[in-house]
mmCIF file of the C-alpha atoms, coordinates in Angstrom:
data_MODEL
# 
_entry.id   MODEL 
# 
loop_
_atom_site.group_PDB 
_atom_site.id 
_atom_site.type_symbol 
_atom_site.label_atom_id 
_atom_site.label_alt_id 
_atom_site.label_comp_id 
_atom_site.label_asym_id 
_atom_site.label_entity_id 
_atom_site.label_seq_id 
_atom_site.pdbx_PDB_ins_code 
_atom_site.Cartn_x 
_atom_site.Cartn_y 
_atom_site.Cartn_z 
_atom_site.occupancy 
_atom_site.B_iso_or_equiv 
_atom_site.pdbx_formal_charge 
_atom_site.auth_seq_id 
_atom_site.auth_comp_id 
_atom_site.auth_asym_id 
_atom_site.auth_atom_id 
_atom_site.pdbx_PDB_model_num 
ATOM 1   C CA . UNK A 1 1   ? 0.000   0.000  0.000  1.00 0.00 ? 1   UNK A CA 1 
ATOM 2   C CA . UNK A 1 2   ? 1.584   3.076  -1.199 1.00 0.00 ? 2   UNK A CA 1 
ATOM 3   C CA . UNK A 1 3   ? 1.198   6.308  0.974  1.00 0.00 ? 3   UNK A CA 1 
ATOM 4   C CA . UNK A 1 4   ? 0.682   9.394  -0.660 1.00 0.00 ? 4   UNK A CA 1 
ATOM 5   C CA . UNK A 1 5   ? 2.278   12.658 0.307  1.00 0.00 ? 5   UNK A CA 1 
ATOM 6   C CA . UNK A 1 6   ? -1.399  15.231 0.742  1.00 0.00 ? 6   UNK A CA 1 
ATOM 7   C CA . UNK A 1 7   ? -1.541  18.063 3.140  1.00 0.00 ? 7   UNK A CA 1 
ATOM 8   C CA . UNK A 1 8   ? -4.372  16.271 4.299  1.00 0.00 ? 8   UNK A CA 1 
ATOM 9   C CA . UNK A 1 9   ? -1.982  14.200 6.373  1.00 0.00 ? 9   UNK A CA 1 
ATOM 10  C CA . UNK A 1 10  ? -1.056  17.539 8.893  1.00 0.00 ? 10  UNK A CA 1 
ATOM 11  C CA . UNK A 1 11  ? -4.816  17.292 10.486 1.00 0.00 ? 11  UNK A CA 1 
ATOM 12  C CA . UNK A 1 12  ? -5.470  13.850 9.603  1.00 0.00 ? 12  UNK A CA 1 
ATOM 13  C CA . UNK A 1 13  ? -3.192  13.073 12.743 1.00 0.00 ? 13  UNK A CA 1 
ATOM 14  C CA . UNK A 1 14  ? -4.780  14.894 15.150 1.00 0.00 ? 14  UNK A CA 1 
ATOM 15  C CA . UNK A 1 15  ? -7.961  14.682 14.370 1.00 0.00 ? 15  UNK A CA 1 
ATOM 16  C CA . UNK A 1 16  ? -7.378  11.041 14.973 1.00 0.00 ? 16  UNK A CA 1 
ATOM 17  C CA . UNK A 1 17  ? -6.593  11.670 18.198 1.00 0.00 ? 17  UNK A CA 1 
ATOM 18  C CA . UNK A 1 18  ? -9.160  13.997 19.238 1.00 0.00 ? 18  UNK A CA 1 
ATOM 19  C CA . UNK A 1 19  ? -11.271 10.695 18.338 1.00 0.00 ? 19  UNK A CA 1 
ATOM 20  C CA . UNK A 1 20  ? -9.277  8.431  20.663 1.00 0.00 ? 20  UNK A CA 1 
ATOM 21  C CA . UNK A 1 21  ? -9.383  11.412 23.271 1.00 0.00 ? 21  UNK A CA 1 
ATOM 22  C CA . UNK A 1 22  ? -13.419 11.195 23.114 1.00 0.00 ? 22  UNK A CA 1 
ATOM 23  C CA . UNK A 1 23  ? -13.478 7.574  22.919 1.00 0.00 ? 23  UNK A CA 1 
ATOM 24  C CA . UNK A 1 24  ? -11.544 6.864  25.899 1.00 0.00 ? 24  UNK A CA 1 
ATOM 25  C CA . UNK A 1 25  ? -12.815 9.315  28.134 1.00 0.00 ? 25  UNK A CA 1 
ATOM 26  C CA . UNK A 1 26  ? -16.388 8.966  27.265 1.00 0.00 ? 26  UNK A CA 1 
ATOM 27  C CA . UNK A 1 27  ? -16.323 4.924  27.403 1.00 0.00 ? 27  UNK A CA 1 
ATOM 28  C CA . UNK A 1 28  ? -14.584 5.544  30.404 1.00 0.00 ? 28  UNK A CA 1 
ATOM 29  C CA . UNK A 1 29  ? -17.217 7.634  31.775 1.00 0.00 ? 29  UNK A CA 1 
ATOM 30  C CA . UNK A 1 30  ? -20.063 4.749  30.442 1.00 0.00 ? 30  UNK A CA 1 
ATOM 31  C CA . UNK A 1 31  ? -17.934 2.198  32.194 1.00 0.00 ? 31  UNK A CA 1 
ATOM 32  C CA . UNK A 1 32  ? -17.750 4.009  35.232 1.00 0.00 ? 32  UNK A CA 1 
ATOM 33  C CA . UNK A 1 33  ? -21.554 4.955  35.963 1.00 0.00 ? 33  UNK A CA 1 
ATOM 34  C CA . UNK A 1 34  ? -22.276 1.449  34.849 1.00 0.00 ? 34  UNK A CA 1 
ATOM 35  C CA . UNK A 1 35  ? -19.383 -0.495 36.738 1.00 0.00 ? 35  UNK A CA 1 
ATOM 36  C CA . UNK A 1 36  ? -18.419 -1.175 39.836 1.00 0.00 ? 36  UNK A CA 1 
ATOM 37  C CA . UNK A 1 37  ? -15.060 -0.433 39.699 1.00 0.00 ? 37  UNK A CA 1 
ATOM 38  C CA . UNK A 1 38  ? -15.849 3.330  40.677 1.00 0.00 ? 38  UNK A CA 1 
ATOM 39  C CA . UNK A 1 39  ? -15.483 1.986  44.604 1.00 0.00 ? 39  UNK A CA 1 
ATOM 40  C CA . UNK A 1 40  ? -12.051 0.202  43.766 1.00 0.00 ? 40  UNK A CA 1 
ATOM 41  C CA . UNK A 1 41  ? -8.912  2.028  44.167 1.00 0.00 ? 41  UNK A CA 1 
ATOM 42  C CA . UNK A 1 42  ? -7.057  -0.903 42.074 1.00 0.00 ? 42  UNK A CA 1 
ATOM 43  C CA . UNK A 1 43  ? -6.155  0.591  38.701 1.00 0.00 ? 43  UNK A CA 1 
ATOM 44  C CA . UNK A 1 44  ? -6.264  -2.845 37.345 1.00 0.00 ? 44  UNK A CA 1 
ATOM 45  C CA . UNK A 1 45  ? -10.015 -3.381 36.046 1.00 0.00 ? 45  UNK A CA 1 
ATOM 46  C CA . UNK A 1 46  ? -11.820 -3.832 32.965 1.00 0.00 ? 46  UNK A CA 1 
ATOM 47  C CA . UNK A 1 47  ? -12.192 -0.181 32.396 1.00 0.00 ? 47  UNK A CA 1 
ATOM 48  C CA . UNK A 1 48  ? -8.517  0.764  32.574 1.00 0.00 ? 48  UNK A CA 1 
ATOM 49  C CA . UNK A 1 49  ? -7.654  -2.756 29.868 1.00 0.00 ? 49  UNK A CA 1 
ATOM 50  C CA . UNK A 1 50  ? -10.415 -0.976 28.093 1.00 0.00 ? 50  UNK A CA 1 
ATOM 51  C CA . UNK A 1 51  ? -8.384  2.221  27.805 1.00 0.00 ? 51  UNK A CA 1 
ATOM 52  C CA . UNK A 1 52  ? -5.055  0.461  27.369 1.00 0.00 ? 52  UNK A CA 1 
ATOM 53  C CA . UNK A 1 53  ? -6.191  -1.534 24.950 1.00 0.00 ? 53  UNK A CA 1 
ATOM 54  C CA . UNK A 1 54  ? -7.233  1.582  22.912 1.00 0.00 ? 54  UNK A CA 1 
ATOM 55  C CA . UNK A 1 55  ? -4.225  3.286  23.618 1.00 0.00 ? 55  UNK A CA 1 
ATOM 56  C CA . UNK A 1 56  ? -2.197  0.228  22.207 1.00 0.00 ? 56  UNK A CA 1 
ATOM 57  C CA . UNK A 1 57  ? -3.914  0.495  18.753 1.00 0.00 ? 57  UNK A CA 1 
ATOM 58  C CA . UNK A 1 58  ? -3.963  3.887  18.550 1.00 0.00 ? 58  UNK A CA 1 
ATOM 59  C CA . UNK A 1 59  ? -0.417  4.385  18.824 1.00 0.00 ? 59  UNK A CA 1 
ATOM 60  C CA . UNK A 1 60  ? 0.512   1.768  16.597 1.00 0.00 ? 60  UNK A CA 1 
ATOM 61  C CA . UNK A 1 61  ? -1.335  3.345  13.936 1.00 0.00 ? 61  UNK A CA 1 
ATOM 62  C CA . UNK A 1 62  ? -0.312  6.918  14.378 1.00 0.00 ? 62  UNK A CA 1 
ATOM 63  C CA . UNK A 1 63  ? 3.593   5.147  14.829 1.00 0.00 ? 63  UNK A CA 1 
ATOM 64  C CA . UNK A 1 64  ? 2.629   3.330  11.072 1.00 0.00 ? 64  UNK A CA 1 
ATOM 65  C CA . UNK A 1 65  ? 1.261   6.511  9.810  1.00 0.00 ? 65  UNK A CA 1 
ATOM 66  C CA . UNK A 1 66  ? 4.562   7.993  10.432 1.00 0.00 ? 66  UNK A CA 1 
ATOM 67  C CA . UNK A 1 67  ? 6.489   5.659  9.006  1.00 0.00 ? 67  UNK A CA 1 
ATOM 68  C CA . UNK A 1 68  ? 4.730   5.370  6.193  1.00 0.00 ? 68  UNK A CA 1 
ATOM 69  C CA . UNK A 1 69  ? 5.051   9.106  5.462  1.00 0.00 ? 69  UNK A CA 1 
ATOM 70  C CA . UNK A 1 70  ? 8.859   9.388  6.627  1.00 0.00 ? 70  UNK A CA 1 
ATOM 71  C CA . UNK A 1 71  ? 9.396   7.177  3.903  1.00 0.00 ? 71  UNK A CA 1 
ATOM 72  C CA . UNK A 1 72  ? 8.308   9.373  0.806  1.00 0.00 ? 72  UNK A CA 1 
ATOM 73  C CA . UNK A 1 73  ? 11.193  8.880  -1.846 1.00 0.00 ? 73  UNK A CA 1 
ATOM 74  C CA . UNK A 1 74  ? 13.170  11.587 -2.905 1.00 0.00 ? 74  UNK A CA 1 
ATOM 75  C CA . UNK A 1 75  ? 11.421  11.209 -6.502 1.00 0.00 ? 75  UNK A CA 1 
ATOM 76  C CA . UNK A 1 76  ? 8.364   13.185 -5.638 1.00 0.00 ? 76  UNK A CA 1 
ATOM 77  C CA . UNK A 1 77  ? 8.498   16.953 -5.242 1.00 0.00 ? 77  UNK A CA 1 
ATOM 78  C CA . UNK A 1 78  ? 9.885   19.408 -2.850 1.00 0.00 ? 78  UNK A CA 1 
ATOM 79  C CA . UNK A 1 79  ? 6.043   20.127 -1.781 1.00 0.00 ? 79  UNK A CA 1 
ATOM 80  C CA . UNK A 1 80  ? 5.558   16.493 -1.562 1.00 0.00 ? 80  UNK A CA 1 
ATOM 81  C CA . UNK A 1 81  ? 8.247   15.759 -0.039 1.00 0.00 ? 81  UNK A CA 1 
ATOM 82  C CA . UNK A 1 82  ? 7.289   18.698 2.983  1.00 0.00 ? 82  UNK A CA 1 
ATOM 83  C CA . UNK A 1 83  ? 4.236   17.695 3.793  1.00 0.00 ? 83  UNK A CA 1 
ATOM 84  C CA . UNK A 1 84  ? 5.073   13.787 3.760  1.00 0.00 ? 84  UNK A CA 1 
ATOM 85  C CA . UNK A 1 85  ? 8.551   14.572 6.440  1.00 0.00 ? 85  UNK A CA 1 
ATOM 86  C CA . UNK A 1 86  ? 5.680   17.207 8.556  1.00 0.00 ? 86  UNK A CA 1 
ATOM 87  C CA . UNK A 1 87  ? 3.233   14.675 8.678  1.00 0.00 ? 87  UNK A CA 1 
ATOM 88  C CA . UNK A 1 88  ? 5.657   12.195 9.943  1.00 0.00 ? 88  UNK A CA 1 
ATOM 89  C CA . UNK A 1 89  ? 6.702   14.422 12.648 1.00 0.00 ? 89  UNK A CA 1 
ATOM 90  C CA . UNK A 1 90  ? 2.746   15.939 13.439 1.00 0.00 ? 90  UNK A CA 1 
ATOM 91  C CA . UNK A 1 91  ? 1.688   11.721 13.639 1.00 0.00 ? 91  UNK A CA 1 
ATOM 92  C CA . UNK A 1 92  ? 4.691   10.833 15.798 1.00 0.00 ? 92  UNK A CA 1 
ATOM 93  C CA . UNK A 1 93  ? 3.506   13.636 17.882 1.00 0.00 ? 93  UNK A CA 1 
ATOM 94  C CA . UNK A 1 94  ? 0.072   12.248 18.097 1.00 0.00 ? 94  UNK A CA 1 
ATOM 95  C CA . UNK A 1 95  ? 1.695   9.047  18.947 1.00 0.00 ? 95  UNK A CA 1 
ATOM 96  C CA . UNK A 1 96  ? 2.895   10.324 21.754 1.00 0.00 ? 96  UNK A CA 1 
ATOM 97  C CA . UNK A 1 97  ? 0.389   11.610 22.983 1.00 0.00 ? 97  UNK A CA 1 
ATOM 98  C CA . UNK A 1 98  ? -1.868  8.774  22.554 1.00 0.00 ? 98  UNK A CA 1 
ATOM 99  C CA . UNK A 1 99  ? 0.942   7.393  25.602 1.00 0.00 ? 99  UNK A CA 1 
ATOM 100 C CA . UNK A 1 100 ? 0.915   10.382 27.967 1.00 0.00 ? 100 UNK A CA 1 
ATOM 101 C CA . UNK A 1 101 ? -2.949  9.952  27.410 1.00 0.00 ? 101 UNK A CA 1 
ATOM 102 C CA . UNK A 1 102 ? -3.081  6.292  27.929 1.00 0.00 ? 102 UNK A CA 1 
ATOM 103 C CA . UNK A 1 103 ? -0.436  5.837  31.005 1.00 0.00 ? 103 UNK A CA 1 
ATOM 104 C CA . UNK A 1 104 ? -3.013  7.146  33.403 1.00 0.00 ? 104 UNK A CA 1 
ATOM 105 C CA . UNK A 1 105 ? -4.436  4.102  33.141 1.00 0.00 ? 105 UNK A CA 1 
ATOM 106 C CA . UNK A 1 106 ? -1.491  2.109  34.789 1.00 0.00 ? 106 UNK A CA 1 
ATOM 107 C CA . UNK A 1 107 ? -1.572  3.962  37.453 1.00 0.00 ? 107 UNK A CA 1 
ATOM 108 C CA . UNK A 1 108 ? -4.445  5.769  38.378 1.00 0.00 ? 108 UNK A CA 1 
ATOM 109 C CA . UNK A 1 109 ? -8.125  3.871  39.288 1.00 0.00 ? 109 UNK A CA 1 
ATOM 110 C CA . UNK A 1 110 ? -10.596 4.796  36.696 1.00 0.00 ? 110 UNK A CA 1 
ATOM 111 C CA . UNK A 1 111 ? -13.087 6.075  38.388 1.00 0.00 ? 111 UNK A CA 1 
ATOM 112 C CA . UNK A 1 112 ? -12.210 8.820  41.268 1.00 0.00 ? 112 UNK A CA 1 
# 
């Protein structure tokens, strides 16, 4: 599958993430009305494998994505070439922040 250099890639990234953002906090909220893991101070539960789990294939997409645009051969244009190297950098950001986001969950209880 070829990856194609497209300013689209510099929001595409985080855009992504504002998804995971909303779909781990509001699951996590769900889980937590729902659950009774909001009396547990053990941060290992079903809620926080929930968020870990999402966290996990998150960030090896966005760490993909990266690649994948890091890898643009010197063949295309100078434009091209820009936006592939800035999307690489703006999806290993988002990366990144997909594991500040998702370390919470190893040590904090879900629901406090």
């Amino acid at each position: 599958m070829s990856f194609k250099p497209h300013p689209l890639h510099l929001v595409l990234g985080f855009t992504l993430w504002f998804v995971y953002f909303n779909f781990v906090y509001g699951g996590m909220s769900v889980g937590c009305s729902f659950s009774d893991a909001r009396d547990s101070t053990n941060p290992l539960n079903w809620i926080n494998l929930f968020v870990l789990g999402a966290t996990v294939v998150f960030t090896l997409a966005f760490s993909w994505a990266a690649w994948k645009c890091h890898q643009v051969t010197p063949a295309e244009p100078i434009q091209a070439r820009f936006f592939a190297r800035l999307s690489a950098v703006l999806y290993a950001m988002a990366a990144f922040s997909t594991l500040v986001v998702g370390a919470a969950a190893l040590i904090y209880p879900p629901c406090l």
